[in-house]
N, C-alpha and C positions, 0 to 999 in steps of 0.2 A: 842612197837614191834608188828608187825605183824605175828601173829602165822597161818595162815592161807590163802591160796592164797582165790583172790576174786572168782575163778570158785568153787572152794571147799565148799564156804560159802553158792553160790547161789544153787549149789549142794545140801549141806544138810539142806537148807530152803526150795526146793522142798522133798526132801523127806520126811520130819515134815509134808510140807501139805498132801502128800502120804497117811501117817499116821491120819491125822484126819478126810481125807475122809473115813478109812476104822473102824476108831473106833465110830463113826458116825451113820456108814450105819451100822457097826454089831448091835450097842446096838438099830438100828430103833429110835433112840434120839440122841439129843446132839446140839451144840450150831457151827456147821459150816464157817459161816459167818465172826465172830468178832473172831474166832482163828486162821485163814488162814488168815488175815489183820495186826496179830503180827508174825507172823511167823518168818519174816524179822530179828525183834528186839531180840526175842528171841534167836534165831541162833545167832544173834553177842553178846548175851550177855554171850550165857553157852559155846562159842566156841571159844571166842576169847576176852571176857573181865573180866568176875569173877574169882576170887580168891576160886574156888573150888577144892573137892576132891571125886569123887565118891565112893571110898572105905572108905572114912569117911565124911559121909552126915554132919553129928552130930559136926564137926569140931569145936571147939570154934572159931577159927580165921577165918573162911571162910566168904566171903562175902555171903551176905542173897538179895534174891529174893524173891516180895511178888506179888502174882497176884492177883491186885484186883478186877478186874473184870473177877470172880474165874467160873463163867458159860464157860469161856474159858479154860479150864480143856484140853479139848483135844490137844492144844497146848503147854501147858506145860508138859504132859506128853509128848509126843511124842518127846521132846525136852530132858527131861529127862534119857529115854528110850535109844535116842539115845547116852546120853553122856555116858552112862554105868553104872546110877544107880540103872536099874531093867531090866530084860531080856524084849527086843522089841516084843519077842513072846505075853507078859501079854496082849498087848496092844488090841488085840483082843477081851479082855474080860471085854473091858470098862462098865460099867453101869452095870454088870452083876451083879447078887443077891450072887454068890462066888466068887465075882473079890474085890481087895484092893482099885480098880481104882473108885471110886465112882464121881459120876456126878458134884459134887462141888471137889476141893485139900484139903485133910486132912494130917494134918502133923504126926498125930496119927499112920495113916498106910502105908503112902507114903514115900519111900525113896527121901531124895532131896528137900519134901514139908517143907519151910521153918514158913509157917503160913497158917491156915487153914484160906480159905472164899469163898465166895457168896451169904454174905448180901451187897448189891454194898454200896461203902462208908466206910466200913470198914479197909480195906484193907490197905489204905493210910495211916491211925488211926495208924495198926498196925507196916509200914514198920515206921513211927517216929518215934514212941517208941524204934523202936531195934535202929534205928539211933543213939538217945538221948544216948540209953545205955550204944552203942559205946563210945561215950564223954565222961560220967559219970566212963565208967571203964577204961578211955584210950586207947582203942582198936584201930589199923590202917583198920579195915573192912569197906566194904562200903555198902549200901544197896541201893535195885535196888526196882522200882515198876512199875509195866503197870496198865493204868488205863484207863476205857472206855469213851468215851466222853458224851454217854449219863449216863454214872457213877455219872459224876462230875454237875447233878440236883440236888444229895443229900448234904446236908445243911452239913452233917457230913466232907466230901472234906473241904470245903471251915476252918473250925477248926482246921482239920490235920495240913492244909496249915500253918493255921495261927501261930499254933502252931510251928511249922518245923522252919521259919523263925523268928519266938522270939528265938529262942532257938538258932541260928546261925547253921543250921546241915548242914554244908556243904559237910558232907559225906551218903548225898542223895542225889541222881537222878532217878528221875520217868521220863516214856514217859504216854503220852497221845496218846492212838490209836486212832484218828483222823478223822474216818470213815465216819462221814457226818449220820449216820444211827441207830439207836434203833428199837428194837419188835415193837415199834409201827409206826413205818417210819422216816420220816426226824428230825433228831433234833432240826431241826429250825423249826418245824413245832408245835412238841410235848412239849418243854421246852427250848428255846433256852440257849446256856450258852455262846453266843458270847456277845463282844468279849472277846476270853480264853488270848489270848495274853496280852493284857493291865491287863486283871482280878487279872491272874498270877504277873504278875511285880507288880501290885498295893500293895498283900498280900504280896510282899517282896521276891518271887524268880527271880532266873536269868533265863531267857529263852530263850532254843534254837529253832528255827523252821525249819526243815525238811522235805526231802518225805521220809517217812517211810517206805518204801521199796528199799531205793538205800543203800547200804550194806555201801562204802564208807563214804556216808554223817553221817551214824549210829556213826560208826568207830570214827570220825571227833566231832560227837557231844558229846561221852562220855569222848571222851579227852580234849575235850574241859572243859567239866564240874567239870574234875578233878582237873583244874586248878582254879576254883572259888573259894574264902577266905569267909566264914561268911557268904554264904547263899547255901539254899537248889539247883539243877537246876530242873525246867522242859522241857524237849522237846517233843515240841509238834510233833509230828510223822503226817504227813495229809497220809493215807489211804486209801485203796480200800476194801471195806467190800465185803468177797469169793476171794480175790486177786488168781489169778491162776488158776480159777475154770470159764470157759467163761461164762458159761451161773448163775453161782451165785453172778456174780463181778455186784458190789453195787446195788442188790435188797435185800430191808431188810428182806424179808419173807423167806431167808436162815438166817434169825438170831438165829430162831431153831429150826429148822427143818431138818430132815433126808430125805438123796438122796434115791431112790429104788432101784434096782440092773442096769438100764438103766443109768441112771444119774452119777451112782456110778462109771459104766466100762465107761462113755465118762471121766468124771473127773480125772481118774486113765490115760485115755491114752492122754491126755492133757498135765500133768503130766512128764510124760513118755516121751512125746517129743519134752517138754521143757527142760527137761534132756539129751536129746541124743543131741539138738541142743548143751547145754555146753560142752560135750564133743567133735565137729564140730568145736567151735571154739575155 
């Protein structure tokens, strides 16, 4: 069932990016790039496919979302924020020395943070685990994970995997944010880890391939994956690293680095009137 028209979706995935332009520019840090690239998936996942509750984060039976490449912080907040599990006002005070909102997801202090991370690698580790648990205690939840592509150089990915698929958990589905792009440039350049597609199927998942930004196809892939018996799915999301941001779309040197107040107010009016175009048509 579709609980949300697709203008509404594309709506509130521009205003997430809104959002982590301005949590971004305030703390003068933050990781821009590889959070506006998920943005997409994000929105369809807390808006139109988990089994959440924002008045009870803590839910035993809710489905869990683990972001493992947890330097994308501002993306998840801001997604968070807007679903209604912390006032959108906080969000100003990202990185700040009295803010909750710390530069990695802690689950400690963050409402909605289902696992803390941003050691890259880990993440995948831990969405298994709660996978596994589900099984173990007959639980119908499902667990979600985003993963960076230059994430999945670490040795640690490829275990999870392995792991995930011995164990039949077919109540996971991770995306791979698919950006072509890492801090230190091209992925093919730094560690390649093509080809992800066969790698994936080899370790024994099912895999979807997508643009990672067409709202529909998102939609299309998680249903799709719900329907897979006795294995994990990945979909690989292919990506625009800064998606939305003209002058940040796929130069890696926004991968973390902070806009100034110029970059900041074209960003925002970019923005702004890719939004007023959805309301046009």
């Amino acid at each position: 069932m579709i609980l949300h028209s697709l203008k509404d979706l594309k709506k509130r995935a521009a205003v997430i990016r809104k959002h982590i332009i301005d949590e971004v520019y305030n703390a003068a840090s933050g990781h821009p790039g590889g959070s506006l690239s998920c943005a997409d998936i994000l929105t369809v996942l807390y808006f139109e496919e988990m089994n959440i509750d924002p008045q009870r984060p803590s839910w035993e039976d809710r489905d869990r979302f683990v972001l493992s490449k947890g330097h994308c912080a501002p993306a998840l907040y801001a997604t968070l924020a807007e679903r209604g599990f912390f006032p959108v006002e906080d969000l100003v005070k990202f990185r700040s020395a009295d803010s909750y909102l710390e530069g990695h997801p802690s689950m400690r202090y963050v409402p909605g943070v289902d696992m803390s991370t941003g050691s890259l690698g880990q993440g995948i580790s831990a969405a298994t685990g709660m996978a596994l648990a589900g099984k173990l205690d007959g639980k119908d939840y499902r667990v979600y994970a985003v993963l960076g592509d230059g994430e999945i150089q670490e040795g640690q990915v490829w275990e999870a995997c392995m792991a995930a698929a011995h164990y039949k958990l077919d109540n996971l589905t991770a995306f791979l944010d698919h950006n072509g792009l890492q801090i230190d440039g091209n992925i093919a350049d730094v560690m390649s880890p093509e080809p992800v597609t066969e790698k994936f199927k080899a370790f024994g998942w099912n895999v979807i391939h997508i643009n990672g930004h067409d709202i529909p196809q998102i939609i299309d892939a998680l249903k799709k994956a719900k329907e897979v018996k006795g294995k994990p799915t990945m979909i690989i999301a292919d990506t625009v690293k800064g998606k939305g941001v003209s002058f940040m779309e796929n130069q890696a040197g926004w991968h973390g680095s902070a806009p100034n107040k110029e970059q900041r107010d074209q960003a925002i009016a970019e923005l702004d009137a890719y939004i007023s175009g959805l309301e046009v048509e």
